[in-house]
VMD Tcl script that draws the C-alpha trace (Angstrom):
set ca {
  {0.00 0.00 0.00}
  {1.29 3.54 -0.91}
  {1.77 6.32 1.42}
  {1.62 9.91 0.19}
  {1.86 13.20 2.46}
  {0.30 16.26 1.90}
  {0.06 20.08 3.26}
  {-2.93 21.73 3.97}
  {-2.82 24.87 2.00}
  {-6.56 26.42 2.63}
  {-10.17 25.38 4.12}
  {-12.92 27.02 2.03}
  {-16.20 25.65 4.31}
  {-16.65 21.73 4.12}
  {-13.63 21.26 2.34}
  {-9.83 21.35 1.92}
  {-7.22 22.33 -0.33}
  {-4.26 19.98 -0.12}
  {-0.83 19.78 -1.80}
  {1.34 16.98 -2.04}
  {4.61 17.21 -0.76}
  {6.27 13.83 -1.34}
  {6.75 14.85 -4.81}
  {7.41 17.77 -7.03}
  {3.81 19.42 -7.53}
  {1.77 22.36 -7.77}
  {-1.87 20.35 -8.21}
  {-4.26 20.61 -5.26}
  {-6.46 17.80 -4.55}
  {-9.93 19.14 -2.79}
  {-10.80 16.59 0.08}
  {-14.09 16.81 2.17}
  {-13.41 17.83 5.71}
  {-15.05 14.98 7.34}
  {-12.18 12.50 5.39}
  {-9.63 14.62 7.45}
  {-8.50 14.65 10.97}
  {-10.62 17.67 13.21}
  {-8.13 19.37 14.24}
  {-6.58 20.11 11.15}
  {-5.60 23.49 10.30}
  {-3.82 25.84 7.29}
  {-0.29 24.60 6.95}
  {-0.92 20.82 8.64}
  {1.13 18.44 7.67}
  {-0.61 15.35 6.55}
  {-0.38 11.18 5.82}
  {-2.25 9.36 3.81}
  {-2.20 5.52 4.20}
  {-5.05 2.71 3.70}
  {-7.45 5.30 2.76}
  {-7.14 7.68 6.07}
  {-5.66 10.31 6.96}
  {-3.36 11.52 10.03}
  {-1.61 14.40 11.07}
  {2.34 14.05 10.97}
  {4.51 16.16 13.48}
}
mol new
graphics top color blue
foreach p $ca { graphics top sphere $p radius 0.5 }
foreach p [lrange $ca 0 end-1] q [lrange $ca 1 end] { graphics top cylinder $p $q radius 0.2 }
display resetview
């Protein structure tokens, strides 16, 4: 199974802007807020692993 990790780079309401950051790329992927972690907020580092996500320190 792959693991990819993302930033978040905006909320806009019920959803989130995120970027990848495990490769080279300026494409955001919008994600539903209730896929992510609660406490997320701008500039949260994510992981993304058998279909969930978690917050990385």
């Amino acid at each position: 199974m792959e693991t990819w990790y993302y930033e978040v780079v905006s909320i806009e309401g019920d959803y989130a802007n995120l970027r990848r950051t495990d490769i080279e790329s300026d494409d955001l992927k919008l994600v539903a807020r209730a896929l992510l972690p609660a406490e997320i907020v701008e500039g949260s580092k994510l992981k993304y692993e058998m279909m969930q996500y978690e917050i990385v320190l």
